[in-house]
C-alpha positions as CSV (number, residue, x, y, z in Angstrom):
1,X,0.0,0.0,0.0
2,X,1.6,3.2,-0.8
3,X,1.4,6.0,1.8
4,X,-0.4,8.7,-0.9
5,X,-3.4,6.7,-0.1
6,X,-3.6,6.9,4.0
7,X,-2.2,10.6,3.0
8,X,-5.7,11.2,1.4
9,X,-7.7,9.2,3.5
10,X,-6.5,11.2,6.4
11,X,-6.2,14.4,4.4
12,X,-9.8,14.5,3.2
13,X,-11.0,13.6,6.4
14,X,-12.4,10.5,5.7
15,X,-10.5,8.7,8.8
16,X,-8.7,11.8,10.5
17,X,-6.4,11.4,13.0
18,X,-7.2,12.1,17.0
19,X,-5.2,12.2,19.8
20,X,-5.8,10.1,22.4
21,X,-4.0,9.2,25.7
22,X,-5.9,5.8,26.3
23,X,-4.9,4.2,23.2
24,X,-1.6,2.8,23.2
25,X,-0.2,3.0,19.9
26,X,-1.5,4.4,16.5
27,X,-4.8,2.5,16.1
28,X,-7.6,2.5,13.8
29,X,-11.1,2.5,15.0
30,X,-14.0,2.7,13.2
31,X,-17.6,2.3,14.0
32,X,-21.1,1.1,12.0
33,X,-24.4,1.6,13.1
34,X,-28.0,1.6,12.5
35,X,-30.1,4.7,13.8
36,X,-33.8,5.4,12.9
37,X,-33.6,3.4,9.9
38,X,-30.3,4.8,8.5
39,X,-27.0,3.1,8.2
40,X,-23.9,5.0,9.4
41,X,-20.4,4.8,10.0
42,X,-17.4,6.8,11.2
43,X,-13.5,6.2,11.1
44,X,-10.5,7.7,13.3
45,X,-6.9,7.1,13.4
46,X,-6.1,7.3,16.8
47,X,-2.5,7.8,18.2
48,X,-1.5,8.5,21.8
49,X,-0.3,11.4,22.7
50,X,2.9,10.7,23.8
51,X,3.5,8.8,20.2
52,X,6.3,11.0,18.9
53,X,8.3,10.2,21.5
54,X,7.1,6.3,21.2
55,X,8.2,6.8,17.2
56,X,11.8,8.0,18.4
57,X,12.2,5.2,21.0
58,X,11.1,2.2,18.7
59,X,10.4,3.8,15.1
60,X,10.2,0.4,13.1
61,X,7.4,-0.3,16.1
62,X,5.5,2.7,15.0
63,X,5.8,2.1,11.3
64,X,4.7,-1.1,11.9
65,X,1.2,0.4,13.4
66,X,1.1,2.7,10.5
67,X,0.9,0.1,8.1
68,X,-1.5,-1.9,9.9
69,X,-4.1,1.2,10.8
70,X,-3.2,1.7,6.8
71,X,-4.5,-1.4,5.5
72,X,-7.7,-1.3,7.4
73,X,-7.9,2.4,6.1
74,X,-7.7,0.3,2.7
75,X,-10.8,-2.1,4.0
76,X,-12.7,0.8,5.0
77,X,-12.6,2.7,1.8
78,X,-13.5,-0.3,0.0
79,X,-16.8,-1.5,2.2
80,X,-14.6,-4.6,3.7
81,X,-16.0,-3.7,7.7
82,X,-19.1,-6.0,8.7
83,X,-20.0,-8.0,11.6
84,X,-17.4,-11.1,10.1
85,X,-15.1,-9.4,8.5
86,X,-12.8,-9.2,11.7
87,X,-10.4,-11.9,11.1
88,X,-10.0,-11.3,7.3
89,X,-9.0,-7.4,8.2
90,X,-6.7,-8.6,10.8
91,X,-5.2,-11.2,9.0
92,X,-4.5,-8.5,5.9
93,X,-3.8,-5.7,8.7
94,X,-1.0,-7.9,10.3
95,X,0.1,-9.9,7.1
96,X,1.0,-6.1,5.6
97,X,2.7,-5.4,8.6
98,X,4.8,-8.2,8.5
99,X,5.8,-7.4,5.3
100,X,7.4,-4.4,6.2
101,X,9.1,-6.3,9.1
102,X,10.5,-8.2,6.7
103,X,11.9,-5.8,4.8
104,X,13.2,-4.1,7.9
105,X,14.9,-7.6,8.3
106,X,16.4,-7.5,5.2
107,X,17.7,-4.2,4.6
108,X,17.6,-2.3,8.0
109,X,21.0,-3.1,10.2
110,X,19.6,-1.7,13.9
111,X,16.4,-3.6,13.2
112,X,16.2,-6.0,16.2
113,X,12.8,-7.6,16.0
114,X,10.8,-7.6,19.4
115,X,8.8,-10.9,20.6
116,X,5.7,-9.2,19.0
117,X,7.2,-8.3,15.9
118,X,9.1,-12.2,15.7
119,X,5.4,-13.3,16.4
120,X,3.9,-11.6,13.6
121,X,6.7,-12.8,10.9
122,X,6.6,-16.2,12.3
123,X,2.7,-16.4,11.6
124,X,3.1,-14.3,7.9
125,X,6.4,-15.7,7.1
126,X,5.1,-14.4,3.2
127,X,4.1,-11.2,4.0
128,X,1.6,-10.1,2.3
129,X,1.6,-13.4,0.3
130,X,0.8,-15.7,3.2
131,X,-2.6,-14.7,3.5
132,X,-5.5,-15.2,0.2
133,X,-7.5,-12.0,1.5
134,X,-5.6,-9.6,0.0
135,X,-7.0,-7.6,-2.9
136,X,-6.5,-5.0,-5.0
137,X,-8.6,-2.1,-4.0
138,X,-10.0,1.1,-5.3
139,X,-7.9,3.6,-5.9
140,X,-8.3,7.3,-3.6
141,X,-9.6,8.9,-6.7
142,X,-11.2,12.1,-4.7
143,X,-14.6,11.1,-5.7
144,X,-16.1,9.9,-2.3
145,X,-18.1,6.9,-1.5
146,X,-21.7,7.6,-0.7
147,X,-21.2,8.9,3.3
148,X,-22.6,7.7,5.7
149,X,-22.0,4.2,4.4
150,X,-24.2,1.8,3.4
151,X,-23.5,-1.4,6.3
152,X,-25.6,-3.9,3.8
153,X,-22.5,-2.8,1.4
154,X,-20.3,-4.6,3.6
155,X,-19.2,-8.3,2.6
């Protein structure tokens, strides 16, 4: 996923970004309803706010999070959120993630994996490639989807 796209998503305020101190690293959230017969929804990325100093104590950490609130920025965008879509948009979230750990592995000399991080490239040894759910997605063409969203969209 290449950053342009969480750069719009974020930009054009269709997940902005909120401080908060009782999250404890960057985090996506987002939330679908049903109210007096309407379907809504609402997305945030949320970081703490002590997370520039958590990015210059453990930045490959903090990447890490980036690309995983990224790829479920990705899901969002393209309708992927329902009541079972959980595991698929982890899976993706942390397969992605991996790959960059990988990566990190390969080309970064003071990368020194944590037990999380060794975790999540044990599980997604491939990357992005160990998991089927991946897809190719719409692109951010500035042309928004119909807000609020439509939950019976969702797969």
């Amino acid at each position: 996923m290449e950053s342009p796209f969480l750069l719009r998503i974020v930009g054009n305020k269709i997940a902005p970004v909120a401080m908060n101190p009782n999250v404890p690293t960057l985090s996506f959230w987002c939330e679908l309803h049903r109210s007096a017969g309407q379907d809504r929804s609402l997305a945030v990325i949320m970081i703490p706010d002590n997370w520039h100093d958590m990015l210059v104590q453990d930045a490959h950490m903090q990447m890490g999070a980036m690309v995983f609130a990224a790829s479920q920025a990705k899901d969002y965008w393209n309708h992927k959120f329902g009541p079972l879509s959980k595991k698929e948009i982890h899976d993706r979230a942390w397969s992605s993630e991996a790959e960059l750990l990988h990566y990190f592995a390969r080309t970064a000399p003071d990368f020194k994996a944590n037990d999380y991080q060794k975790k999540i490239m044990e599980k997604y040894q491939k990357g992005i490639e160990s998991v089927d759910a991946h897809y190719v997605g719409r692109e951010y063409d500035g042309v928004f989807p119909p807000f609020p969203v439509n939950v019976n969209s969702f797969r």
